[in-house]
C-alpha positions as CSV (number, residue, x, y, z in Angstrom):
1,X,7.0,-19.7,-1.0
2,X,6.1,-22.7,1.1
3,X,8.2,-21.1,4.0
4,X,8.1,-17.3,3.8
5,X,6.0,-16.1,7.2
6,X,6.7,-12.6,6.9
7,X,6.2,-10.4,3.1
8,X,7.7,-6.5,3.1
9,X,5.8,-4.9,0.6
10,X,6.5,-1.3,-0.1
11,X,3.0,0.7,-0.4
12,X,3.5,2.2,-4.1
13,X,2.7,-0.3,-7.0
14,X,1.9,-2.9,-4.2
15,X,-0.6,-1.8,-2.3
16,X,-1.9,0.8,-4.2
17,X,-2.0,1.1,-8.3
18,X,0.9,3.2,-9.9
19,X,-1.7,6.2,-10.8
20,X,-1.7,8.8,-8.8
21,X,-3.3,12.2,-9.1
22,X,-3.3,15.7,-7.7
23,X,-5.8,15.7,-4.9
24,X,-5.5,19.4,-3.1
25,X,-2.9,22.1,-2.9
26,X,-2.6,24.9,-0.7
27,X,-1.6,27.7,-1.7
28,X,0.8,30.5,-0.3
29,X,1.4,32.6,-2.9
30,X,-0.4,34.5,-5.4
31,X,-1.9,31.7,-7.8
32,X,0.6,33.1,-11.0
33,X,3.7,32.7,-9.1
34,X,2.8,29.3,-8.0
35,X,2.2,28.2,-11.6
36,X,5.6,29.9,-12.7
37,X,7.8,28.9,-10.5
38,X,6.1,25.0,-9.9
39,X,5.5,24.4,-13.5
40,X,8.5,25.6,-15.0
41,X,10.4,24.0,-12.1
42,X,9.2,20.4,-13.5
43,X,9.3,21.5,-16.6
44,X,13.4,21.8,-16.1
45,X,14.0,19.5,-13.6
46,X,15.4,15.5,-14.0
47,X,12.4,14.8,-11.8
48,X,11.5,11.0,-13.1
49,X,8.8,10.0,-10.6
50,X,4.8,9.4,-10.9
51,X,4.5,12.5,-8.4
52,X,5.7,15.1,-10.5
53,X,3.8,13.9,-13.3
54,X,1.0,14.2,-11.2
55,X,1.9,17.8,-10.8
56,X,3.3,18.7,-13.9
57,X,-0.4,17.2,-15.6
58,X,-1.9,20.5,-13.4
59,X,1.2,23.1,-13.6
60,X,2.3,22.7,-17.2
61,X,5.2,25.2,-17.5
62,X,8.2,26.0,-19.6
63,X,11.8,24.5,-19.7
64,X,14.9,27.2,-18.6
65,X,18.6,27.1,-19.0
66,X,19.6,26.1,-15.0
67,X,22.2,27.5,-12.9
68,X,22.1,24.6,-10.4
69,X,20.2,21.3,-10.0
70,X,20.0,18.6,-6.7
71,X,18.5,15.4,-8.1
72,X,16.1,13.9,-6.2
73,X,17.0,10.7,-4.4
74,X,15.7,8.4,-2.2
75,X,18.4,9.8,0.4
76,X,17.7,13.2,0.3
77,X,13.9,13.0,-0.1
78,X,14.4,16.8,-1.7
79,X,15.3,17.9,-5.0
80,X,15.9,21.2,-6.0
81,X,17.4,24.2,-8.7
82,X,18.1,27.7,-10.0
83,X,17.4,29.3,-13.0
84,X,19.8,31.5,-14.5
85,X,19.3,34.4,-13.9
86,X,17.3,34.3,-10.9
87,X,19.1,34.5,-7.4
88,X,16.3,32.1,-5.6
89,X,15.9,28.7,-5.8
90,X,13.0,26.4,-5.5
91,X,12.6,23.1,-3.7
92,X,10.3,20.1,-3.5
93,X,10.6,17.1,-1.1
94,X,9.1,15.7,1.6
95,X,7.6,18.3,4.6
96,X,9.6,16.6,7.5
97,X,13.0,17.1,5.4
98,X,12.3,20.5,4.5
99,X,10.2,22.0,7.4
100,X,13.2,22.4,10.0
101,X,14.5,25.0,7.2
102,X,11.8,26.9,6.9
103,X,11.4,30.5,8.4
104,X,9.3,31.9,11.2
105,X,6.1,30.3,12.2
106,X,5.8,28.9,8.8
107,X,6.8,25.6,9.5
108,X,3.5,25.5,12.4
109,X,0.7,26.9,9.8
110,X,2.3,23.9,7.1
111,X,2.3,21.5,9.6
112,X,-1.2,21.7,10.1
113,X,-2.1,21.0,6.5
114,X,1.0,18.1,6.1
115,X,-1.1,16.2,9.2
116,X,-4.5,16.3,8.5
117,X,-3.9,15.3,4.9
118,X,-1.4,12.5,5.6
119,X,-4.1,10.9,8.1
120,X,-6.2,10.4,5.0
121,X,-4.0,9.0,3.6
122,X,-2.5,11.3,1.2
123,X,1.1,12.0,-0.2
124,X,2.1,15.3,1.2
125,X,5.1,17.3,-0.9
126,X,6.1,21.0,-0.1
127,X,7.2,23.4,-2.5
128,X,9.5,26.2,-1.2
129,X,11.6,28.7,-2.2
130,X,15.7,30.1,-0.6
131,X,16.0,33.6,0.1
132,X,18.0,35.1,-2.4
133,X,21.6,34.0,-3.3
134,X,21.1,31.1,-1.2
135,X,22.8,28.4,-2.6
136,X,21.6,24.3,-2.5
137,X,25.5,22.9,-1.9
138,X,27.6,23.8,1.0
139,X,31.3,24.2,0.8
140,X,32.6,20.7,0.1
141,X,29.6,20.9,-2.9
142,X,27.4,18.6,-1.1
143,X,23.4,19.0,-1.5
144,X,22.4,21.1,1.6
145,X,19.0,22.7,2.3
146,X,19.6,26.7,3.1
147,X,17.9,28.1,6.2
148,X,14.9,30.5,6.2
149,X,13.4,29.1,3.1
150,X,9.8,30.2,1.9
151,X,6.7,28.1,1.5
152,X,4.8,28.3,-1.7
153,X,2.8,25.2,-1.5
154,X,1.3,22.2,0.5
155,X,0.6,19.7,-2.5
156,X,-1.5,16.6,-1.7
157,X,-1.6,13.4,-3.7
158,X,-4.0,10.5,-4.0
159,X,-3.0,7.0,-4.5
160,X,-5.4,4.6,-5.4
161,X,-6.0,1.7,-3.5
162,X,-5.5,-2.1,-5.8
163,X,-9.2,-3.5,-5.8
164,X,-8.3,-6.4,-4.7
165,X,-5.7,-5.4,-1.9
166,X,-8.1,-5.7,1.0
167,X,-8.5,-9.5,0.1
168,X,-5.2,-10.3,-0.5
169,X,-3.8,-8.9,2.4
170,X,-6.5,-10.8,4.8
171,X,-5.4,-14.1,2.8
172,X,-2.0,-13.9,3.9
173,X,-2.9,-13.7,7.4
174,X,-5.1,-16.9,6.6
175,X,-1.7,-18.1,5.4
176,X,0.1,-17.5,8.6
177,X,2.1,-14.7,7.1
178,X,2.7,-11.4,8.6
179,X,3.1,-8.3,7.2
180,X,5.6,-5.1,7.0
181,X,5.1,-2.3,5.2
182,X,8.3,-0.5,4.4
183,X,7.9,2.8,2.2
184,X,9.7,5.8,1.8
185,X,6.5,8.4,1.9
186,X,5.3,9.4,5.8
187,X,4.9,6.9,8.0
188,X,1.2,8.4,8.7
189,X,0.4,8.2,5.1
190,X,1.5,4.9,4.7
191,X,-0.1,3.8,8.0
192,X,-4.0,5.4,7.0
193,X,-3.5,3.3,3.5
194,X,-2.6,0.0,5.8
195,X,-5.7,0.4,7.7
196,X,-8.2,1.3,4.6
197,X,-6.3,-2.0,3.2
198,X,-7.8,-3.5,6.3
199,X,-4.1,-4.2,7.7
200,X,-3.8,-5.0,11.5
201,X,-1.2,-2.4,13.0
202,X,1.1,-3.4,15.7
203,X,2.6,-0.9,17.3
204,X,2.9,2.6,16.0
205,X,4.5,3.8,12.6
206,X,7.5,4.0,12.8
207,X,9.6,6.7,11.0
208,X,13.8,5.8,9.0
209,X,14.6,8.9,10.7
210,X,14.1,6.9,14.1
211,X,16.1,3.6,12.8
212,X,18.8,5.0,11.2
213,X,21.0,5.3,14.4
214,X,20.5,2.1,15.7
215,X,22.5,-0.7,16.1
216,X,21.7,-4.0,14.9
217,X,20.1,-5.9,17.8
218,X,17.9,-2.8,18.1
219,X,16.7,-2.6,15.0
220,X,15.8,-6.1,15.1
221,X,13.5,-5.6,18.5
222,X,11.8,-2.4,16.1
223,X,10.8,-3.9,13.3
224,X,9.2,-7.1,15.0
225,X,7.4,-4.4,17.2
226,X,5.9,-2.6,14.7
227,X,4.2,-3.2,11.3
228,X,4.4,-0.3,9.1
229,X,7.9,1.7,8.3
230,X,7.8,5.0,6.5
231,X,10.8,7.6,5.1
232,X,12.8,4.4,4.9
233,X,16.2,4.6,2.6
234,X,16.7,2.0,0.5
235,X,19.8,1.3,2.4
236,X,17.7,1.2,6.0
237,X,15.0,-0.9,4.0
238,X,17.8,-3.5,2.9
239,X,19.1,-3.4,7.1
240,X,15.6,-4.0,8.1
241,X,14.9,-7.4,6.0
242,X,18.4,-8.6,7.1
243,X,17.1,-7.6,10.9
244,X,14.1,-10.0,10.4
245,X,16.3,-12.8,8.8
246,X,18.7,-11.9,11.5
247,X,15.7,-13.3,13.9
248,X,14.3,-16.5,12.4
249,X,12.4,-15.2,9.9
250,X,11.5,-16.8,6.3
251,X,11.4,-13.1,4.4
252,X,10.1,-12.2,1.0
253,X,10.0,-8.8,-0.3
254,X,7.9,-7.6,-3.2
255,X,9.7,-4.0,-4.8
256,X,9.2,-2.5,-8.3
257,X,11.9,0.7,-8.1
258,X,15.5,0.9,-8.2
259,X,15.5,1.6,-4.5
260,X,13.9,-1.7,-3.5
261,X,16.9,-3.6,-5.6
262,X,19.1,-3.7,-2.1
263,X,16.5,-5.2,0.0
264,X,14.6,-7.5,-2.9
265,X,18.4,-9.0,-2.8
266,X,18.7,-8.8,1.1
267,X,15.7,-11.3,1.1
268,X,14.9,-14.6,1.1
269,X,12.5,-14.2,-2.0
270,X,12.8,-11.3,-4.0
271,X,9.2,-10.6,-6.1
272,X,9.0,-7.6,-8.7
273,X,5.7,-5.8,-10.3
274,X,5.8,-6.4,-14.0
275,X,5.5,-3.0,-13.9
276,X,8.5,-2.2,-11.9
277,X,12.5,-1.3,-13.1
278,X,14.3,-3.3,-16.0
279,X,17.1,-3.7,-12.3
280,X,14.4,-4.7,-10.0
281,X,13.2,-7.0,-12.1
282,X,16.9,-9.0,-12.9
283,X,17.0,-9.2,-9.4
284,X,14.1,-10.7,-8.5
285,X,13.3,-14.0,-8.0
286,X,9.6,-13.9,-9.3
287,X,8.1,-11.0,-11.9
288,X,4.2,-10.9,-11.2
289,X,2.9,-10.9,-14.3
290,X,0.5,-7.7,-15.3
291,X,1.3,-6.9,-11.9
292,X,-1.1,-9.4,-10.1
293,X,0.1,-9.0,-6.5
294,X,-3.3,-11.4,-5.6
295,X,-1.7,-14.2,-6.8
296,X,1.0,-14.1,-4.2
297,X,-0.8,-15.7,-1.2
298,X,-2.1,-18.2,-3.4
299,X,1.2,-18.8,-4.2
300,X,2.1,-19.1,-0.8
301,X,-0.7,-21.3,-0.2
302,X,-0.3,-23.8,-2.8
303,X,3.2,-24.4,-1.7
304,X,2.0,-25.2,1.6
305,X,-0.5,-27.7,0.7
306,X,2.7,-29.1,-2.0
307,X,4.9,-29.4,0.9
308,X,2.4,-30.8,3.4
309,X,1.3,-33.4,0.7
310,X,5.1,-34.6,0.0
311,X,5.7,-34.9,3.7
312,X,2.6,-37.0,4.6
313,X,3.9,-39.6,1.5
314,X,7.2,-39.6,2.8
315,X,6.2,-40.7,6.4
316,X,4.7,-43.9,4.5
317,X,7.4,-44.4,2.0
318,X,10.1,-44.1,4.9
319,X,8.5,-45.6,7.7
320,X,7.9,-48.6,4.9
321,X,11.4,-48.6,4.0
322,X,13.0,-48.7,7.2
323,X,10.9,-51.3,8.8
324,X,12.1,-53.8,5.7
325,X,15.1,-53.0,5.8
326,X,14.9,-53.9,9.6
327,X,13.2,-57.1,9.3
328,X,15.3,-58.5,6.1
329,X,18.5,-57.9,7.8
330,X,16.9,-59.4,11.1
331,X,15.7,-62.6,9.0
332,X,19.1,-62.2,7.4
333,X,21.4,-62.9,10.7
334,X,18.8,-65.2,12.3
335,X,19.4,-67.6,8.7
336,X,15.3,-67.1,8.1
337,X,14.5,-66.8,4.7
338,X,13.6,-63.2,3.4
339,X,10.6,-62.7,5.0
340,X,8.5,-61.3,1.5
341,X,8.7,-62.4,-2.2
342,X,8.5,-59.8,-4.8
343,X,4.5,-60.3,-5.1
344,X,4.1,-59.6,-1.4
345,X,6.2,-56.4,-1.7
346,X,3.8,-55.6,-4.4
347,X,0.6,-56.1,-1.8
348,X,2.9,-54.4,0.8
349,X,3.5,-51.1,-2.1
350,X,0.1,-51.0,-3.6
351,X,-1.9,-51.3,-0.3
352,X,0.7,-49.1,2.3
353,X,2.3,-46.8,0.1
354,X,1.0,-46.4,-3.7
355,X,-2.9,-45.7,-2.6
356,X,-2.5,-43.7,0.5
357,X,0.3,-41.4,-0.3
358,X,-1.9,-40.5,-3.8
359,X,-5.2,-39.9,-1.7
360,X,-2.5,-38.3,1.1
361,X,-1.2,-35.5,-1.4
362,X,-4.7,-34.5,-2.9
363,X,-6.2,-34.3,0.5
364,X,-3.4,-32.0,1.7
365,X,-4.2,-29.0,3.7
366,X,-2.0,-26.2,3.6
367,X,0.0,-25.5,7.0
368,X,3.4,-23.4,7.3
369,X,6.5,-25.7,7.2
370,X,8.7,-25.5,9.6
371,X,12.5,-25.2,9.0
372,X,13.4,-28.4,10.6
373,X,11.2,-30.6,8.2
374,X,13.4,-33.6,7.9
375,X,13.9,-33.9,12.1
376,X,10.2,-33.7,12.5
377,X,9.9,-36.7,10.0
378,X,12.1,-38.6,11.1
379,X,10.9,-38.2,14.2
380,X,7.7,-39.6,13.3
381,X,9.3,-42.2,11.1
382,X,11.5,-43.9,13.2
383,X,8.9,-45.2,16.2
384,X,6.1,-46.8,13.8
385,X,9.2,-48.4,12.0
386,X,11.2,-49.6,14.6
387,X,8.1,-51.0,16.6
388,X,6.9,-52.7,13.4
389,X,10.1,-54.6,12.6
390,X,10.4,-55.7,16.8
391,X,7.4,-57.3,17.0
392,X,7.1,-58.6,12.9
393,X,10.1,-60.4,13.3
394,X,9.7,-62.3,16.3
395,X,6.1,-62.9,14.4
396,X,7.5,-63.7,11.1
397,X,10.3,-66.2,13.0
398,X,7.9,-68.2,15.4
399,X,5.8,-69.2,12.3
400,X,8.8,-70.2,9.8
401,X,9.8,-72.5,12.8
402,X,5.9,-73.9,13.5
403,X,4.6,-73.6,10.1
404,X,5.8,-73.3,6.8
405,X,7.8,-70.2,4.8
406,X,4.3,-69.3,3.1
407,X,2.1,-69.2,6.2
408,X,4.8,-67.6,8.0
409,X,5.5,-64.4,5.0
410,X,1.8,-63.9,4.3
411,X,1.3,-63.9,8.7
412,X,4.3,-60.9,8.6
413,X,2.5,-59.8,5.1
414,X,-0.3,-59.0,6.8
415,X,0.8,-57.5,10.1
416,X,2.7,-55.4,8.1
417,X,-0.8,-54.2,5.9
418,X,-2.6,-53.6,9.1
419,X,0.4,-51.5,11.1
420,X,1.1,-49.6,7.6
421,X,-2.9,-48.7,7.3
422,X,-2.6,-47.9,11.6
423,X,-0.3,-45.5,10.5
424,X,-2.6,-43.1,8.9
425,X,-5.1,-42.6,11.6
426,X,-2.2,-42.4,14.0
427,X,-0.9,-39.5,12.0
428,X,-4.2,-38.0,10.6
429,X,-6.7,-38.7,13.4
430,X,-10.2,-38.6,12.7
431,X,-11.4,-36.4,15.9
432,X,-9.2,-34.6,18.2
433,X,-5.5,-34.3,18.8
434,X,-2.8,-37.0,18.0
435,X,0.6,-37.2,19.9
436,X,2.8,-37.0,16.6
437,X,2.7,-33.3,16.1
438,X,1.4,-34.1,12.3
439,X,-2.3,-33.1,12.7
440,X,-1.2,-29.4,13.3
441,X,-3.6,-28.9,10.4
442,X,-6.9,-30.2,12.4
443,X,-8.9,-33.6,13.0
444,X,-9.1,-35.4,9.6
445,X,-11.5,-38.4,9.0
446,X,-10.8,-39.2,5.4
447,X,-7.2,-41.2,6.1
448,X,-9.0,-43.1,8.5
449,X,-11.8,-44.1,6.3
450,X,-9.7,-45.2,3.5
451,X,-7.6,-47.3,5.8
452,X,-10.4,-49.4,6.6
453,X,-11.8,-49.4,2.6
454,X,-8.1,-50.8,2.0
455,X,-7.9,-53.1,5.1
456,X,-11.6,-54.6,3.9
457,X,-9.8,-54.6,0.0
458,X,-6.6,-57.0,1.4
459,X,-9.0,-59.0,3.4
460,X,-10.7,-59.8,-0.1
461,X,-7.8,-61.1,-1.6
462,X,-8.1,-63.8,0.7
463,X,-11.8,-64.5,-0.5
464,X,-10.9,-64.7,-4.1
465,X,-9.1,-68.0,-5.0
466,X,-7.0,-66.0,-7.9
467,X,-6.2,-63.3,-6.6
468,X,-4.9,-65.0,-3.3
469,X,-2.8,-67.4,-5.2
470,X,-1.4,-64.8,-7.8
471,X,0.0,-62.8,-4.7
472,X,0.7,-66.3,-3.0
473,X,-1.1,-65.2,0.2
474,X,-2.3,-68.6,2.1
475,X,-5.3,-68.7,4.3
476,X,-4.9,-68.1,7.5
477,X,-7.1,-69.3,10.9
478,X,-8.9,-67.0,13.4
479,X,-6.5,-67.5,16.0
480,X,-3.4,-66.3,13.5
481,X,-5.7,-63.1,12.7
482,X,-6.4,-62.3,16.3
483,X,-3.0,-62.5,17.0
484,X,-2.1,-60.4,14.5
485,X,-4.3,-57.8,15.3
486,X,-3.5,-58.3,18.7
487,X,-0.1,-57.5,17.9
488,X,-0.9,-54.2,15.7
489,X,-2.9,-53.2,18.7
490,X,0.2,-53.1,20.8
491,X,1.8,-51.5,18.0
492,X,-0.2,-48.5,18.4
493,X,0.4,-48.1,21.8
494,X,4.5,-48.5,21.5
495,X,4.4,-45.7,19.0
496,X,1.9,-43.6,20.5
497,X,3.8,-44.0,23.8
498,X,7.2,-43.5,22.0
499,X,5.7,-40.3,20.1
500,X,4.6,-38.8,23.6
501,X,7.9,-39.4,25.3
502,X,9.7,-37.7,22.0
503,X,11.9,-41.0,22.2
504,X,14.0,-40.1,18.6
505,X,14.6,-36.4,20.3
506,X,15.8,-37.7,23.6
507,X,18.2,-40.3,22.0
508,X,19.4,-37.7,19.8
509,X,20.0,-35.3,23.1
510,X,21.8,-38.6,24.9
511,X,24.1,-38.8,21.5
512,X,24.7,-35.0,21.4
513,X,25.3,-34.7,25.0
514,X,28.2,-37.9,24.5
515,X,29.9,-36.4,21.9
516,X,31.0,-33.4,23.8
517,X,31.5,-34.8,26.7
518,X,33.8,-37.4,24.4
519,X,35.4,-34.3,22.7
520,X,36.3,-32.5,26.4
């Protein structure tokens, strides 16, 4: 969820409740022939959707023997029958599927009605009849609209806009993540509901019949043109969410009918309504429970801040562990004696590490990922690691050879507590801009204020005569502290100077560059 920058949503059961109603109708026939031929038609018909109940709750009719039925599919965007007995038969679909086959003028005077009503926002259906004998198959028994075709009716439908979609849609933009609106009604439709949601449109809306000849690459320049996609196949919605993956893209898609299972599959995250189909939901990845789509950007939000909190511990665990490692195998092959004892490491943990990463990870702000997470720490890792363990040891190895093996570990002890404290106003800087690419989230005082509460905590250890000899720290002069902080201040600068210069991306350029020049 952490990742995802761009959710598909369709606009039914997402953006809008799964009630709708009849809204207006217009009329073309006398009102009794409407009512005959509409009701009974649903009253006969496999028609399964929440539209035709719509219709059928205001044109009850009766059920008749059929002579012939097309199923409606996502595909065909039509269905349609005969009755026995009767040589005409009756269709219902979508206007810009049927109106080509209409007769006469008819198709201008619907027209009329099928805009106005979609730029409110409305489903738009048409009812119409064949002339007579016509038949809904053509030769190889294929579903086939027949020419010349009658209209009965312009039906209108209202979908409810979710309460709470106007916020939830303008907290994932907070989140960084864009939208697309993929559905299979009119693009206008779906594009007036987008902007009462309070959706930003880019571009126009753009209509499946548009997409569906295009190749690849071209789809993928569309759909990160554009924001809303309507009369979309389930197999064009499926090609669309590869296209954005195709182009960098984190996708999710949220779906709750059979036609969303392609593309819920297709993406990175699938996520099904409660509500939705027993098959959307097995495919799914997440089931929103009582169909709460306003828990999704917190979702998304809450893994940001997760992820953002486990990185900003891990650039103090790691930098911590590599700059040991460093320094024992540098003591090691100089014959110095390891340069800590277990209760130094425990000072080194507690004060470093164990605090700060807590206080790191509850502090966390949330700020998109990126998909190169363990680069970008390493990057910051390696500088404030390797400059630590090139100037402790040289510190930690002048005072074994001037002093003794106590002054010199609690001298490298304590360098090591002030560069590990450094660390967090160098990554979380109290005001402005750092050079480490880790403050993407803004200026942050609070790491800088509790790395002078723990600094002023180690100094008392030194003040308390138990507490300095349980963690065998010895007291040191003025002149070793000044050097020491002299020594963190230089510290600083290497890494802020290495972070500037991208040092760990240019050495890993050099090494890149070698090996193929080695392999040609």
């Amino acid at each position: 969820m952490s990742r995802v920058d761009v959710l598909c949503l369709d606009k039914t059961g997402t953006l809008t409740t799964p009630l709708i109603e009849l809204a207006d109708i217009r009329v073309m026939v006398p009102e009794a022939e409407l009512r005959s031929a509409l009701g009974d038609l649903l009253a006969s018909a496999t028609l399964a959707t929440r539209s035709a109940d719509a219709i059928r709750a205001a044109y009850p009719g009766t059920s008749r023997k059929l002579a012939s039925e097309v199923a409606f599919t996502s595909e065909l965007r039509w269905s349609g029958l005969s009755f026995v007995g009767s040589g005409v038969s009756y269709c219902l679909g979508a206007p810009e599927v049927l109106l080509p086959c209409l007769a006469g003028a008819a198709d201008t005077n619907v027209a009329g009605s099928v805009g106005r009503w979609a730029d409110e926002g409305l489903r738009v259906m048409l009812f119409a009849a064949t002339p007579a004998g016509a038949s809904l198959h053509d030769g190889e028994g294929q579903p086939q609209l027949p020419e010349a075709m009658r209209p009965l009716a312009v039906l209108a439908l209202r979908e409810q806009l979710r309460p709470d979609a106007r916020s939830t849609l303008a907290r994932f933009g907070e989140a960084g993540v864009s939208l697309r609106i993929i559905s299979g009604d009119n693009p206008d439709t779906v594009a007036a509901l987008a902007r009462q949601a309070g959706v930003k449109l880019d571009g126009r809306a753009v209509s499946g019949l548009e997409l569906t000849g295009m190749n690849d690459e071209a789809l993928g320049r569309a759909v990160d043109a554009a924001t809303v996609f309507g009369r979309v196949p389930p197999s064009l919605k499926a090609r669309l969410v590869a296209a954005l993956r195709a182009r960098g893209h984190w996708v999710a898609m949220v779906g709750d009918g059979v036609n969303d299972v392609l593309s819920l599959k297709q993406a990175h995250l699938g996520i099904s309504m409660q509500s939705g189909s027993q098959a959307t939901r097995a495919v799914a990845d997440i089931v929103l429970l009582d169909d709460r789509f306003s828990a999704l950007p917190e979702a998304v939000v809450e893994g940001q801040r997760i992820i953002t909190g486990m990185q900003d511990s891990l650039h103090l665990f790691l930098a911590r562990a590599l700059y040991m490692a460093l320094v024992i195998l540098g003591a090691a092959l100089a014959g110095l004696v390891i340069p800590v004892s277990p209760r130094h490491n425990t000072v080194l943990a507690l004060i470093t590490v164990g605090i700060p990463a807590l206080f790191l990870a509850l502090w966390a702000r949330p700020a998109r990922p990126g998909l190169d997470s363990l680069r970008r720490i390493l990057r910051l890792v390696i500088p404030p690691a390797v400059a630590c363990a090139a100037l402790g040891l040289p510190l930690y190895a002048w005072y074994s050879r001037s002093s003794d093996v106590e002054t010199a570990r609690t001298a490298f002890t304590t360098f090591a507590v002030v560069c590990g404290l450094g660390l967090l106003p160098l990554l979380e800087p109290p005001v402005g801009e750092s050079m480490s690419g880790a403050d993407a989230d803004g200026a942050d005082i609070r790491p800088s204020l509790l790395a002078l509460a723990l600094l002023a905590v180690y100094g008392s250890f030194f003040l308390v005569d138990p507490v300095r000899t349980f963690f065998e720290l010895v007291p040191l002069e003025v002149a070793d502290w000044a050097l020491i902080l002299g020594l963190a201040i230089v510290w600083a600068g290497l890494v802020m100077a290495f972070w500037r210069l991208r040092l760990v991306d240019r050495v890993r350029s050099l090494s890149s560059a070698g090996g193929v020049g080695g392999r040609s």
